[in-house]
N, C-alpha and C positions, 0 to 999 in steps of 0.2 A: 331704887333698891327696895327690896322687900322687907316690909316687919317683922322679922322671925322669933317675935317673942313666945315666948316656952308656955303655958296652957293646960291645965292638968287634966283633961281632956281630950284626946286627939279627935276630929271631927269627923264626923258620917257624912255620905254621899247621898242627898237629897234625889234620890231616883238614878235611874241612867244617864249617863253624863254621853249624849251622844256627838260629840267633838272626838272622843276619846276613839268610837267605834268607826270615826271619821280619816283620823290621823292614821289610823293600823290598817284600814282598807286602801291609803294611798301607799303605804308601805308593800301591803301586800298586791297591790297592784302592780306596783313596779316591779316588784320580783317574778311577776309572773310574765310581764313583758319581756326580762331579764331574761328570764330560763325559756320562754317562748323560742328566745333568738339563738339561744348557746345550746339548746335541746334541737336544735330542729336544723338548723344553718351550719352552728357551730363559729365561734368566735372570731377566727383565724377568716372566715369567708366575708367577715361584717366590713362594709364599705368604710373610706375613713369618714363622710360623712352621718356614719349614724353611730360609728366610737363616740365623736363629738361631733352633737350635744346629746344624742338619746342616750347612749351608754355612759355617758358620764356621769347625765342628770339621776340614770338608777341607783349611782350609789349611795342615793341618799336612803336608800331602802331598808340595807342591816342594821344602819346604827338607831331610824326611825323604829322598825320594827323592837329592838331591845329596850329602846330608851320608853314606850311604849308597855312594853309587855312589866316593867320596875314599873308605870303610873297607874297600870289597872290594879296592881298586885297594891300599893297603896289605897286608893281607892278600895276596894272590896274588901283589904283584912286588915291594913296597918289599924286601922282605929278599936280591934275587935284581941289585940295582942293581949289586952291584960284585962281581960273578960273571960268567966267563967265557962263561954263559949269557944274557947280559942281553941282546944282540942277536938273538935270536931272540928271546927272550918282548916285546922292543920291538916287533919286526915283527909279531908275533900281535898287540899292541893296536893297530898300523895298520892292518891288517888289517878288526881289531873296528869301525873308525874308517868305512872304506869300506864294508862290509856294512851296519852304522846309516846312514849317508847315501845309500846306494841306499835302503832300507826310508822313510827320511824323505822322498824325492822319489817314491818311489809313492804312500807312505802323504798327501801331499800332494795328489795328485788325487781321491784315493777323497774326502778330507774336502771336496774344493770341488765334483765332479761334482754336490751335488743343488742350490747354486745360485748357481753361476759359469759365464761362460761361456767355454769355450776358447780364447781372448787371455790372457782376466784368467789363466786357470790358466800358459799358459805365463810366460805374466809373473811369477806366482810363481814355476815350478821354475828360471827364470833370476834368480831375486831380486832381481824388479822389487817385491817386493815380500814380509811373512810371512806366513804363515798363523796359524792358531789354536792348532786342536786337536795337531797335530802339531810345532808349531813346539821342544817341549823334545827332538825327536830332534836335528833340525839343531843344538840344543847340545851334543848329548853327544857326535856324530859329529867335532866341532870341538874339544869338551874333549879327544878320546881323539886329537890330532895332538898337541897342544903338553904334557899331563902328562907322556906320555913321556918326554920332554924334558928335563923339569926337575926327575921322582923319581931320580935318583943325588943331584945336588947337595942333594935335601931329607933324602936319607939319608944324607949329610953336615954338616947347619949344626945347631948345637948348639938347643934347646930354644928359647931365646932370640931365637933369630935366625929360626927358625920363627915366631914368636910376631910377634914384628917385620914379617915378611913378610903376615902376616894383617892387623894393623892399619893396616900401608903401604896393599895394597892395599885394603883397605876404605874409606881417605882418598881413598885415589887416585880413586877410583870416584865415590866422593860429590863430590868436588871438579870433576872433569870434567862432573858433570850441569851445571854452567852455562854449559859452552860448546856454541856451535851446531855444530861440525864443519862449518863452513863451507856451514850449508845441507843436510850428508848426513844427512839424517833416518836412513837405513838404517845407513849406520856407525854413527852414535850407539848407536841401539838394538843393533847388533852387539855391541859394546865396552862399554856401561855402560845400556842398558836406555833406551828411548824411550817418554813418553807415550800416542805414537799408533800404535804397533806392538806385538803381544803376540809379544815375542822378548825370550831372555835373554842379557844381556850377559856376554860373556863375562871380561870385568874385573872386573863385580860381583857375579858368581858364583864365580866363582876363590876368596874366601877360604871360603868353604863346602865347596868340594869339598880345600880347604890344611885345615882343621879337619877335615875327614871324614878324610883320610891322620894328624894328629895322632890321635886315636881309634881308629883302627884299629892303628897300632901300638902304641896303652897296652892294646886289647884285645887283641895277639898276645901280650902281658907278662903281662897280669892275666888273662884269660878261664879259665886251667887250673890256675890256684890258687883256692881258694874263696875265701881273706882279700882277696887282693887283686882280686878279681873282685868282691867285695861293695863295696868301696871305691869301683871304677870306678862301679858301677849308683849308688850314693848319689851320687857327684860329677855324674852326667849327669843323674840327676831332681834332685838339688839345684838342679844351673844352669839346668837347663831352667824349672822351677818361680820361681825369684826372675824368671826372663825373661820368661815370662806374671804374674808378681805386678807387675814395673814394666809392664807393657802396662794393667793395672787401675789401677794408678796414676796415670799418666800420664792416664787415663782419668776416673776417679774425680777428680781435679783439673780436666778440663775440666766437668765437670761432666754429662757426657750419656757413658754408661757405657753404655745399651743402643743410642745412635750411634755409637758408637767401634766395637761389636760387629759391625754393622751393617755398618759402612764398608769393615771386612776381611772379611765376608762378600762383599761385594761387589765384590772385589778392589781396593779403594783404598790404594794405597802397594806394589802386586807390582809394577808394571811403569813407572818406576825405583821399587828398593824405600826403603821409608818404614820410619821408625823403629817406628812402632806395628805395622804390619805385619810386619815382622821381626823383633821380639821375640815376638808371639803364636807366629808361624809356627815360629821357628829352637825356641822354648822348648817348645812341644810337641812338636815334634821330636824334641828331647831326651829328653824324659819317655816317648815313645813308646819311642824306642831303650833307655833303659836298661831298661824292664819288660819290652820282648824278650828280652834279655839276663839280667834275672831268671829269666824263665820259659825259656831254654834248648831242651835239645830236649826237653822235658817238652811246654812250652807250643807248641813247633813242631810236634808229633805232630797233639797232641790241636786244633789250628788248623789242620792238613793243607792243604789250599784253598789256605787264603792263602799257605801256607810254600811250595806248590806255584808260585803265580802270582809269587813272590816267587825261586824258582833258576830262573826263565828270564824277565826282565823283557821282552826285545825281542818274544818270540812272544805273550807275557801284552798288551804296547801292542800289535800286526798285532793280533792277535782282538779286542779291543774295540774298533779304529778301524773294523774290517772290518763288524764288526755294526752301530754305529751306525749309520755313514755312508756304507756299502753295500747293504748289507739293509735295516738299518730306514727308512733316510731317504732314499735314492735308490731301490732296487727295490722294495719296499714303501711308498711315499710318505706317511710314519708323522709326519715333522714336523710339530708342532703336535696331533697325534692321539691324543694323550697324557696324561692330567691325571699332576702333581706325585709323587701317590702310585704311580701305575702306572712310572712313571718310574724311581724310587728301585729299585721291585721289579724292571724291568729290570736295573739295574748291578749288583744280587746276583746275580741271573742270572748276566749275563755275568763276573761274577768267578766263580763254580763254572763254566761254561762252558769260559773260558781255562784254568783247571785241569784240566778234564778233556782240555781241546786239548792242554796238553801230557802229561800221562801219556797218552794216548792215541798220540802222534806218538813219544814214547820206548817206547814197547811193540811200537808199530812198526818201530822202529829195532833194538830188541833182537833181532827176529825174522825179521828180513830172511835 
């Protein structure tokens, strides 16, 4: 267990913490393998052996990517909340807020142009309605209004009262799924996640991105001591590991263990999330992050790529929407033109591709 004694100081990040930019490029890796397959194939066509294990093993992608996006936001501002400076680095993440929600309302048309037709699209970017593929920008674009907001007072409330705050709103969330919202399908799914909308609520994702700032600060503590760095990495594939062992569980008790598998291949329990679903999801997650975090910059070097697509997440998501659902699927008329394995080998593609996109665009920059 960790020392979480209280400090009247919260700690700076000694440089680029590149484990961090490790973890979010395996995230965003696998999302891009993800939508390679559902963009180009189409879900329904995916063989049962690539539901399980490749589609299975994707979902550990959302919960990495949020739990992730709450440890950068630690790292970079928690420690700067009750600093003279804290208004301008507030304005830089609204800033961050609006530049993501321009990129989510273009990146919205590119994904419907190859077969929506120009009502349905506008009716989306006035949200008449969500989209798919692009729908977790419009979350993050929304998360980066209200965190700001509310990291002073988290860099304020003792351990406890943190801890409180995560299973509040995890109650809270869950409990709301049985009211209609009066009929507002779309608030619903805004707020706490809709059956018939693939949008993430922003109440029921909130304590993942409250647990991503917890971890981020025990990694601004422990990450540059070896002992207490080793403690972190055991506590996060510990927990992650019992969290996938009860998903077997749970599983193994109903009796159909390779349906249960199945089921979260298939997204059953993401969108409002399910308990089986999020313990697979949130526990590998976990286990993911802390062997990032084992392997450091060692492991970030010698995985370049990914650690690459992983220090710029927004241009690494533009260049995979752009290829799918620009190039291959609209000017190229590729959907469906694809069998499962040719597929796959596209999203490696495009993962060394967005990599090269951006060291190429900062080589550019440097040179200007």
């Amino acid at each position: 267990m960790l020392n979480w004694k209280e400090v009247p100081q919260l700690p700076k990040a000694q440089g680029r913490i590149e484990a961090i930019d490790l973890a979010r490029g395996i995230a965003i890796g696998l999302m891009i393998i993800s939508h390679a397959v559902s963009g180009l194939v189409g879900m329904r066509h995916v063989p049962d052996w690539g539901m399980v294990p490749i589609h299975f093993l994707t979902k550990f992608s959302s919960s990495l990517f949020i739990l992730v996006f709450g440890i950068a936001l630690a790292v970079a501002f928690l420690a700067y909340t009750q600093s003279d400076d804290w208004p301008r680095r507030r304005l830089k993440l609204w800033v961050r807020a609006v530049e993501v929600w321009f990129w989510y309302k273009s990146l919205i048309i590119i994904e419907m142009l190859p077969f929506s037709s120009p009502s349905d699209i506008v009716n989306t970017l006035l949200y008449g309605r969500f989209a798919i593929w692009v729908e977790i920008l419009g979350f993050y674009a929304i998360a980066l209004l209200w965190v700001p907001l509310i990291l002073p007072l988290w860099a304020r409330t003792p351990l406890w009262g943190r801890l409180a705050t995560i299973a509040g709103l995890t109650a809270l969330s869950a409990w709301l799924q049985g009211f209609s919202f009066g009929g507002y399908e779309l608030l619903k799914a805004f707020l706490v996640d809709h059956e018939e909308h693939y949008a993430w609520g922003q109440l029921s994702r909130a304590p993942l991105i409250l647990s991503g700032l917890l971890i981020g600060e025990a990694l601004l503590r422990c990450y540059f001591d070896a002992t207490l760095r080793r403690r972190l990495i055991l506590w996060l594939v510990g927990s992650g590991a019992l969290m996938v062992g009860a998903f077997y569980g749970i599983a193994i008790a109903g009796g159909d263990v390779h349906g249960a598998m199945m089921a979260v291949a298939r997204n059953v329990g993401k969108h409002p999330p399910g308990i089986n679903f999020m313990l697979f999801s949130v526990g590998g997650a976990l286990v993911l992050l802390g062997l990032a975090l084992a392997g450091g910059a060692t492991a970030a070097k010698a995985l370049l790529p990914i650690t690459l697509v992983g220090s710029d997440a927004l241009k690494a998501f533009i260049f995979h929407i752009v290829m799918i659902f620009l190039v291959l699927r609209f000017l190229l008329e590729g959907e469906g033109a694809y069998s499962y394995p040719q597929a796959l080998g596209i999203g490696g593609l495009l993962i060394l591709g967005a990599a090269l996109w951006i060291w190429l665009t900062r080589w550019m920059a440097a040179h200007r």
